[in-house]
Residue, then its C-alpha position, 0 to 999 in steps of 0.5 A: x611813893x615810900x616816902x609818901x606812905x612813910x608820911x602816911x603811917x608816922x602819924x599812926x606810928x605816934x597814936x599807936x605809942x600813946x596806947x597803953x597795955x591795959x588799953x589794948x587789954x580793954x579792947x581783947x576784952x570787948x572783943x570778946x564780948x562782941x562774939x558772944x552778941x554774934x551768936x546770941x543773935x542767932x537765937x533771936x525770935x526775928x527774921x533770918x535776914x536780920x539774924x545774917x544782919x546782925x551776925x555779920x555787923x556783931x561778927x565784924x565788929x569783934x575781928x575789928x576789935x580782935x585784930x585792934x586789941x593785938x595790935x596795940x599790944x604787939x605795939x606796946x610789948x615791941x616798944x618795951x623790948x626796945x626800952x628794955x634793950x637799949x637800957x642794956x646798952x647804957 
């Protein structure tokens, strides 16, 4: 079973190593942006069932990006601690 997860999560672990700072920088930001739309919307002049639509579509998209964006960032700062700490040792 866990050799049948790590299998799983190897192919993850590699995408997530090619991301960037600054990618994970861009993806927080759209965050961000996918707030403000949320409750923008509920300013709109439609129905309160399209409001509650679009809320929790906008609101969702944004906890995607939120938790998105701090995984690659948390991915990328752990890599170059990691960098920084073996360069130490050499």
């Amino acid at each position: 079973m866990l050799e049948h997860l790590k299998h799983i999560l190897q192919p993850i672990k590699r995408w997530l190593a090619g991301l960037s700072f600054r990618t994970g920088v861009i993806v927080l930001s759209s965050c961000v942006v996918f707030y403000l739309l949320s409750f923008v919307a509920l300013v709109l002049p439609v129905s309160a069932t399209l409001k509650g639509v679009l809320w929790f579509v906008l609101f969702g998209c944004a906890k995607t990006t939120q938790y998105g964006g701090l995984l690659i960032l948390g991915f990328t700062l752990l890599n170059e601690l990691e960098r920084r700490i073996s360069k130490e040792k050499r």
